[in-house]
C-alpha positions, 0 to 999 in steps of 0.5 A: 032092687038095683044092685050097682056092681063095680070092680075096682083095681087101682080105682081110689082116686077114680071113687072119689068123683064115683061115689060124688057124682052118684050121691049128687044123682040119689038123693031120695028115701026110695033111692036109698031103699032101692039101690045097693052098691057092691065094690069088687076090689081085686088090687089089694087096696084096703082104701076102698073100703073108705068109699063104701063108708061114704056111701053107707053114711048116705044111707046106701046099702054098700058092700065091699068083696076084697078078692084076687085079680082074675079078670074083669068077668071073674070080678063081675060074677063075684060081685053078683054072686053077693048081690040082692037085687033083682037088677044088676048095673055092672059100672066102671069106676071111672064112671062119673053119673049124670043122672039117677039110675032109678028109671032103669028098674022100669025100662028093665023087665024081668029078663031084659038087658041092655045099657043106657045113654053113655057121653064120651067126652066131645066124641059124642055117645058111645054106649053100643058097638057091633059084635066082631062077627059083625064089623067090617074095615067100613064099620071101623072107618066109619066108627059106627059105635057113634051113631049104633045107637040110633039104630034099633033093628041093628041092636040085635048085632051089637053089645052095650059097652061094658061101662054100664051094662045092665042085666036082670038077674034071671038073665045073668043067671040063665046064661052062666054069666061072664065067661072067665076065660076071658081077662079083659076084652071081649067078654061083654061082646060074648056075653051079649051073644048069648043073652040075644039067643035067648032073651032077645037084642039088648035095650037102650034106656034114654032117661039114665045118663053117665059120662065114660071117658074111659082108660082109666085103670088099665096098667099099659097100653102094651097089656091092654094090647096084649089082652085084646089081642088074646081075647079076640082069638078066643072069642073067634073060637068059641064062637066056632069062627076060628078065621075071624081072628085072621079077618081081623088081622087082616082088616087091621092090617088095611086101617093101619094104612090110614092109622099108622099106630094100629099096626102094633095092633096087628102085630099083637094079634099076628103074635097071639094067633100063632099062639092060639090065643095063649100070647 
């Protein structure tokens, strides 16, 4: 079975076009036999519980945990905890799904991880990323992420796009999950970090598609850069690389040159490292 877990803040009227394009994709008996949804609402919003109705109508197996907002990879541990499916597809609600996700449970194997193809709008696929150990000033310039998919002997370096991130149970457990330190950033990337030591570099699946355009429920840009900010300097230590943080400054630094708005980036990141991660 695959269990589709999404965690929802201020998501109603991103569900709509979520549960619509999902029910246009799963269509047959197998489907709904095989493939649970699991809604993890931490903004209080009782609606919700509309969407899941919509899907249970459909004959979907669709559950819905109501819990307090402790981050992204607090949200996505509750939600597999209640799961039931060998496979687990973390999704954001602002995915719009392009195809059927039932080919994944035979490129997944028993303890495999990875993602599949994400569209971003006229900017192309953007479904892996490099690890911040692992960029650079050249990987940023040339924005990588487009093209890293393309690139096998690269993945073992990089993570798949928390959007649509898919993990076999065994794995997921064998780990510990998401490490809930994190509130939002990064949490994927040291995820993935752990996963490749033990299990290998992630997969790519070519026959699932969805379209992620992304920002859609963040409540400001200031917050987003604030978390990211505080997330990279805990990411730095826990990989036991405290000066990554300042090689990302710095490289920030360098690309604000050419991108004047990244310099309040920086300033976010100067902010939470003399603060230790605590900005």
């Amino acid at each position: 079975m695959i269990s589709v877990v999404t965690i929802c803040h201020n998501s109603y009227d991103l569900l709509k076009h979520y549960s619509a394009s999902f029910l246009e994709h799963h269509t047959s008996q197998e489907d709904r036999e095989n493939i649970e949804i699991i809604l993890v609402e931490n903004s209080g919003d009782a609606r919700t519980e509309e969407h899941a109705r919509r899907l249970r109508e459909a004959g979907f197996s669709t559950k819905v945990k109501m819990t307090e907002n402790r981050g992204f990879g607090a949200g996505c541990n509750e939600g597999v905890a209640i799961a039931d499916g060998e496979l687990v597809v973390l999704v954001n609600p602002d995915i719009i799904f392009l195809t059927s996700l039932s080919s994944l449970e035979q490129a997944f194997g028993a303890d495999d991880w990875g993602t599949a193809i994400q569209h971003n709008g006229d900017r192309g696929i953007n479904a892996l990323d490099l690890r911040p150990e692992y960029r650079s000033m050249l990987s940023e310039v040339a924005r990588i992420y487009r093209w890293l998919y393309r690139w096998k002997p690269l993945y073992r370096f990089a993570y798949p796009v928390g959007s649509l991130f898919v993990v076999s149970r065994v794995a997921f457990d064998a780990v510990g999950g998401f490490d809930e330190r994190f509130f939002l950033y990064y949490e994927e990337a040291e995820l993935s970090r752990r996963l490749v030591a033990q299990f290998g570099p992630p997969k790519f699946c070519r026959s699932v598609e969805v379209l992620h355009e992304g920002g859609g429920t963040q409540p400001s840009s200031e917050f987003m850069m604030r978390e990211e900010a505080r997330s990279m300097v805990l990411y730095a230590n826990i990989i036991g690389q405290p000066n990554l943080a300042q090689r990302r400054l710095a490289g920030l630094r360098q690309l604000a040159r050419l991108r004047p708005a990244l310099a309040t980036r920086a300033a976010f990141l100067e902010r939470a490292l003399k603060g230790g991660g605590d900005e």
